[in-house]
N, C-alpha and C positions, 0 to 999 in steps of 0.2 A: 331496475328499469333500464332497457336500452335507451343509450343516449343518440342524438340524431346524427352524427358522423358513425355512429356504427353501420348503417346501411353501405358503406363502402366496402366491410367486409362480407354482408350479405349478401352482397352484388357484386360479386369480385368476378365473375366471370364475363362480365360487361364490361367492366374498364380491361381485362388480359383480351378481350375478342377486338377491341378497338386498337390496342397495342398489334397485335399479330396482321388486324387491317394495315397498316403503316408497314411490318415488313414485305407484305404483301406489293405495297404499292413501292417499297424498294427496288422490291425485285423486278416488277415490272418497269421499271424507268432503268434498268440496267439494261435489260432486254430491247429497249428500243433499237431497231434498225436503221435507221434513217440518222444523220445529225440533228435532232432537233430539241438541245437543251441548251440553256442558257450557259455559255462556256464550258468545260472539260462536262464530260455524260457522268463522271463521279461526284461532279457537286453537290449535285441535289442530295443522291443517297446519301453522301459522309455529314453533311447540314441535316437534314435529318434523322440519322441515327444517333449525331451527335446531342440533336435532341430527345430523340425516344429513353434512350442510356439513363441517362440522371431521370427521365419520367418517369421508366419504369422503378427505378431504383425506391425514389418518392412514393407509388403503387405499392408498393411491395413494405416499405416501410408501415406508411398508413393504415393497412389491411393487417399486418401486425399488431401496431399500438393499439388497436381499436379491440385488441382481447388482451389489452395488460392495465387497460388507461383506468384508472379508479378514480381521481378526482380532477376538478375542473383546470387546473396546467395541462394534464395529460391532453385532454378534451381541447383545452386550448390550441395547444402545439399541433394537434390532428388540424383542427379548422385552419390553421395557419398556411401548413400544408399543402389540404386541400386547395387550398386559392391558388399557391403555386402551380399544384397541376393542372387547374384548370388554364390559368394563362402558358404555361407551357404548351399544353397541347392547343391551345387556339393560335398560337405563334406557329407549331408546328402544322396544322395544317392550313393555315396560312401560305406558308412557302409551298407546301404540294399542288394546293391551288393555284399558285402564281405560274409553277414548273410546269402544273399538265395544261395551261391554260396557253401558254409561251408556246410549248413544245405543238398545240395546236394550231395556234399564228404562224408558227413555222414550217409547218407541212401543209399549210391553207398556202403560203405562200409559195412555197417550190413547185405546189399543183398549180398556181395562175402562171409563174415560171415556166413550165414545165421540165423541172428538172429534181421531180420528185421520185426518180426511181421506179424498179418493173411494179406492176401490178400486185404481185405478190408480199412483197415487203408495204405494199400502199395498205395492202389489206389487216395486214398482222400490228399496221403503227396505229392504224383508226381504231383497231381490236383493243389495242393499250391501251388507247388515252378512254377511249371506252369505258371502259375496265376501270380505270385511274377518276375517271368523273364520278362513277356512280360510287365507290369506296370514300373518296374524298367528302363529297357531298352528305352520304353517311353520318361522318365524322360530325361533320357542320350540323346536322338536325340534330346529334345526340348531344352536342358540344351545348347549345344553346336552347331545348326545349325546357321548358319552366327553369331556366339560368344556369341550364348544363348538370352534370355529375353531381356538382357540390352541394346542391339543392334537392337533389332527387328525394323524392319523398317525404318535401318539406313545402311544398309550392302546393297550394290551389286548384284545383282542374279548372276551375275558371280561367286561372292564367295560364292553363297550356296553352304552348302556342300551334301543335296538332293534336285533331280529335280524333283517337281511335278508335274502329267501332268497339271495343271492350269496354268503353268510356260510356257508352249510351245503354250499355245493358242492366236492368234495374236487378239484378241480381245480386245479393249481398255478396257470393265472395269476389265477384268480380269487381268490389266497392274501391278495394284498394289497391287495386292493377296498376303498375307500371309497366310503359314501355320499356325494354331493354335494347340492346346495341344492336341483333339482330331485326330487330320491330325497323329501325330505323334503316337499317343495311335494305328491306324487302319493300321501304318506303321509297327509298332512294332508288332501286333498281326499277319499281312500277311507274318512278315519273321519268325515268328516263328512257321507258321504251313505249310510255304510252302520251308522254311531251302534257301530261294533267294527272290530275288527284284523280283517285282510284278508289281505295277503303278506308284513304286519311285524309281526311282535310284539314288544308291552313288556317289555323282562326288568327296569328300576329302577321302586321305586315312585314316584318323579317320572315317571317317562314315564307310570305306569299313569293318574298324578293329573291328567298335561295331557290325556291323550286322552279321560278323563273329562270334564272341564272342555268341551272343543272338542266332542264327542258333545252333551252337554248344552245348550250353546251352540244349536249347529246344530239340535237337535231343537224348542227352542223356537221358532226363529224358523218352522223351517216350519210343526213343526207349529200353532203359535198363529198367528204374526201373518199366513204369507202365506195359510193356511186361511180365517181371516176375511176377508182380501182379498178371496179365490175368490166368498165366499159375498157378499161385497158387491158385485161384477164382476155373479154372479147373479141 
């Protein structure tokens, strides 16, 4: 009988797609054109690789153990783990949050300044943080829907805290659908270009409060910073 931390290696494509989100959002915080990081443009990346490194390391262990583990130590030591990565990674994308949130206050303020550089550079930083909110944001719904990762396939549909329409389908194989990394990446991207729920709804009020947050995010950046772009392109 599968024991319930096995599902980490069933689902290993879900914790390495959320790993590869994070170099993703490395690369684009390198990429920023403007100054707009919280001291040297390298901190953010090396604080967070310095955390992905041992995450992944933990990832990769765990998705091993979990076809060697025969009795309850083994089973043990996996669970233990697991809680590791998950506060790992909510530490980590914690700081990308605070980075692209900063990095936003700080190109909001060089625009009321007005010494936020051409147009063009205005356009490619809003494109980033962009980009950096709806990946982040990701992170955060997959981080903490029914208690994140470490619970996945262990939680209730009652206690999810978004309902997907797969959830409402009275079809048996669709009984035991989970969301994956991606579900959550196309949840994040629909509320940040349509500023509301779309095919998923919030049933926790955490979930009502991040997609709040990410709406709000995302609206300012188009509407203020890359608007002003426009108008200075024109």
């Amino acid at each position: 009988m599968r024991h319930q931390h096995a599902i980490i290696h069933h689902r290993a494509i879900d914790f390495w797609s959320a790993r590869a989100a994070v170099l993703v959002v490395i690369c684009l915080q390198l990429l920023v054109i403007n100054d707009l990081s919280f001291g040297p443009r390298w901190l953010a990346p090396v604080i967070e690789a310095a955390l992905l490194v041992p995450l992944s390391i933990a990832t990769a262990w765990t998705q091993m153990a979990t076809q060697n583990a025969v009795d309850h130590e083994h089973w043990y030591a996996i669970g233990r783990f697991r809680v590791f990565i998950r506060r790992t990674a909510l530490v980590m994308t914690g700081v990308i949050s605070i980075m692209n949130c900063g990095s936003l206050v700080f190109l909001v303020q060089k625009l009321l300044e007005g010494h936020a550089g051409a147009g063009t550079t205005l356009l490619v930083d809003a494109l980033n943080i962009w980009v950096t909110n709806v990946i982040v944001f990701a992170l955060w719904f997959w981080s903490t829907d029914r208690g994140g990762p470490p619970t996945c396939g262990l939680v209730k549909r009652a206690h999810a805290d978004f309902l997907f329409p797969q959830m409402t389908l009275p079809d048996r194989e669709t009984r035991d659908w989970l969301p994956g990394f991606v579900d959550y990446v196309f949840l994040a991207f629909t509320n940040a270009t349509a500023f509301s729920p779309t095919d998923t709804l919030p049933l926790s009020q955490r979930a009502k409060l991040l997609m709040m947050a990410e709406a709000m995010i995302s609206l300012l950046t188009i509407a203020l910073v890359a608007a002003r772009a426009v108008n200075i392109l024109a």
